[in-house]
C-alpha positions in Angstrom: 33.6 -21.6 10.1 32.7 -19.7 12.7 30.2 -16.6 12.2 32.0 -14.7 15.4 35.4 -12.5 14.4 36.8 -9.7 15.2 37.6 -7.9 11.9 36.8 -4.3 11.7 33.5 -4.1 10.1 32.3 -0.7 10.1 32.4 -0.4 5.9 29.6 -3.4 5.7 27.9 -2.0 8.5 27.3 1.4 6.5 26.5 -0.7 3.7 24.1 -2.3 5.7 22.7 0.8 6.4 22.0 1.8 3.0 18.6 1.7 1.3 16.5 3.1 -1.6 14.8 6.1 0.2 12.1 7.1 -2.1 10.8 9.8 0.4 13.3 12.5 0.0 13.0 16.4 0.8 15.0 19.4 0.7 16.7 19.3 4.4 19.7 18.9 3.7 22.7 20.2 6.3 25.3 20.3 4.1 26.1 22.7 1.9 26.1 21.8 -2.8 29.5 22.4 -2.2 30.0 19.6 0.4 28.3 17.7 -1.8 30.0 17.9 -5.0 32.9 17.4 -3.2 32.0 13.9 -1.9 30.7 13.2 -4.8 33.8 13.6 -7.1 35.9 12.0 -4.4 34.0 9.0 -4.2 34.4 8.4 -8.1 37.6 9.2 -7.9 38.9 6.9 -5.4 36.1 3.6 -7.0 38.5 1.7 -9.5 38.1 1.2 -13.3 39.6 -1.7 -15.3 43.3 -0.3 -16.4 42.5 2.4 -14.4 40.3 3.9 -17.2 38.5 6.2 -14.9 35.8 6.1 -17.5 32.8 7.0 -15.5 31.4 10.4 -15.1 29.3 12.3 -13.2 26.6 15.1 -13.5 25.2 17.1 -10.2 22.4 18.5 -10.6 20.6 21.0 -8.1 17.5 23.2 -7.8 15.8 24.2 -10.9 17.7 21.5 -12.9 17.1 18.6 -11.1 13.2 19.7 -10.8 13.9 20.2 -15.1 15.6 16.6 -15.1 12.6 14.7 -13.3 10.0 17.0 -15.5 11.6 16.0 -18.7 10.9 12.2 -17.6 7.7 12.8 -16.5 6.9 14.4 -19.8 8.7 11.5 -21.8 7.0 9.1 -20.1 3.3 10.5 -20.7 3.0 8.9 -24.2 4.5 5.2 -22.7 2.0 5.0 -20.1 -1.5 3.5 -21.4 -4.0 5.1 -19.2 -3.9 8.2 -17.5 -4.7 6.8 -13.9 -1.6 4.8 -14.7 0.0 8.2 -15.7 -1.2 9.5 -12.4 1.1 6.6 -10.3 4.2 7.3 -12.4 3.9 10.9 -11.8 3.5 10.1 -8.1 6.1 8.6 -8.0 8.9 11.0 -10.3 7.4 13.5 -8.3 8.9 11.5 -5.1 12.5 12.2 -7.0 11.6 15.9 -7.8 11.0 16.5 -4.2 14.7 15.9 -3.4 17.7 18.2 -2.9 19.6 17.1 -6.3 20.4 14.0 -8.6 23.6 12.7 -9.5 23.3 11.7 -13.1 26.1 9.0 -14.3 27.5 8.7 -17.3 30.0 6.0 -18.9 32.6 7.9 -21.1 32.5 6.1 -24.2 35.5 7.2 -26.5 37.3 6.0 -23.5 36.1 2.3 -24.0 36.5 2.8 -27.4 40.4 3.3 -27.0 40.7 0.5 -25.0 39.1 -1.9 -27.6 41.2 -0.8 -30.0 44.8 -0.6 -27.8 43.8 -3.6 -25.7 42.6 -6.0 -28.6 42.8 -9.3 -26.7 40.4 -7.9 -24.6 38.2 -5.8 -26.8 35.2 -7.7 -25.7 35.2 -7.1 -22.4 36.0 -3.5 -21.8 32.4 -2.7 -22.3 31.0 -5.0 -19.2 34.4 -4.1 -17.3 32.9 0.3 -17.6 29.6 -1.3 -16.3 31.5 -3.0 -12.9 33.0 0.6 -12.5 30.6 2.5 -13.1 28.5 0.5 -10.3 31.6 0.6 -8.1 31.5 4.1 -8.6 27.4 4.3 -8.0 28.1 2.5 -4.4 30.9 4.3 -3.3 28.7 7.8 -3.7 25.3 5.9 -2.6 27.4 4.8 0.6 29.4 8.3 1.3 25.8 9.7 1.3 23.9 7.0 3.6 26.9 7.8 5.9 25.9 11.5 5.9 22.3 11.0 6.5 21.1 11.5 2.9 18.9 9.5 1.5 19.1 8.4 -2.0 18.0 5.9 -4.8 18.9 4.5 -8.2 17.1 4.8 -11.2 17.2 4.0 -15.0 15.1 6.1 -17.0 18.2 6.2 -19.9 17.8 5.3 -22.7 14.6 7.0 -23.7 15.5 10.2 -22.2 19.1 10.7 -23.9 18.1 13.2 -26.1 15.9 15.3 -24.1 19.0 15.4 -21.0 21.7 16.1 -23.8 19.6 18.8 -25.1 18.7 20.1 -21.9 21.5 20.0 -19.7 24.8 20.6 -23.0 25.6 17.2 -21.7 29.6 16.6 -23.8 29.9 13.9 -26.7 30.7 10.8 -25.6 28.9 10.6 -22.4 26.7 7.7 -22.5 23.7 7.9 -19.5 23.8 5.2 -17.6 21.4 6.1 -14.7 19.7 9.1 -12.3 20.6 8.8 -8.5 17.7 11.3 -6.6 19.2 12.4 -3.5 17.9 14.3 -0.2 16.8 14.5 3.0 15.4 11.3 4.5 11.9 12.0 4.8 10.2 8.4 6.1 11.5 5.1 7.9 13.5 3.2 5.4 12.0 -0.1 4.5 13.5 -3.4 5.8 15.0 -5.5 3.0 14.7 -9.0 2.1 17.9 -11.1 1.8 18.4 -14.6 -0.1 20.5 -17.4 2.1 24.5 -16.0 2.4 25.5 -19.7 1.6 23.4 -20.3 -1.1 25.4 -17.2 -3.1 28.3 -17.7 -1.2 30.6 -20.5 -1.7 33.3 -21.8 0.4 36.0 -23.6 -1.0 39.0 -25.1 0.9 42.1 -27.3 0.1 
């Protein structure tokens, strides 16, 4: 096969474009409102299986995003064995705190629950199938951002800090955190990124 074609590629070049910025700061041009907007949209148009639309969203700006990356920082104090170990972790949630927001994600589990029990043959699998959306759902917002000039990254802090965030932040029953995505203005050359062979994930297979 040839690697020349003429099919419009401008999604995977904006895909291509997106990285894990870990230097983020607070120039951002667009306006919260902007940003919760193109936020919800992108969940809203990243499919579910059955069209559960079982992921969810939190946005989280000034004060409570600084409180969000506090409360890890605190939570992860007594995890941490030393404190000049202490001293790089804090580095580097203070790296998320210096951000514009964070987009926490949720998966909306009396949702999956339903379908186990309406769906039987397939109980087993609704639980994976929320994780596929919810990570369709974390790319489509990750991308909409890269193609705005925001800078962003992904990060799973959950489960430990569950209880401090529902506590905090009158997060509703039922919504299971899944991960924290820091978000801002890009502050430092993104790094290059590594990539495995294309055929050797890649299979080609024709009759």
């Amino acid at each position: 096969m040839s690697g020349e074609f003429s099919m419009n590629q401008k999604l995977v070049e904006l895909l291509a474009k997106r990285r894990s910025i870990y230097a983020l700061g607070k120039n951002v041009t667009e306006s919260k409102e902007e940003i919760v907007s193109l936020v919800k949209k992108a969940i809203r148009e990243s499919p579910t299986a059955f069209n559960n639309q079982s992921t969810r969203a939190i946005v989280l700006f000034g004060n409570a995003s600084d409180k969000a990356w506090d409360l890890v920082a605190e939570r992860l104090k007594s995890e941490v064995p030393t404190e000049e170990a202490y001293a790089k972790t804090k580095e580097k949630i203070n790296s998320f705190k210096a951000g514009f927001g964070t987009v926490l994600f949720f998966t909306h589990q009396p949702t999956i629950d339903d379908n186990k029990a309406q769906f039987a043959l397939y109980a087993d699998n609704f639980q994976d199938w929320s994780e596929q959306g919810l990570g369709g759902a974390q790319q489509s917002v990750w991308a909409a951002f890269t193609e705005n000039g925001i800078g962003a990254s992904l990060q799973h802090y959950n489960p430990i800090v569950d209880d401090m965030f529902k506590d905090a932040f009158n997060i509703p029953e039922g919504w299971v955190l899944r991960a924290e995505m820091p978000f801002g203005s890009i502050e430092a050359t993104r790094e290059e990124k590594a990539y495995m062979n294309d055929e050797e994930r890649v299979l080609v297979i024709e009759d």
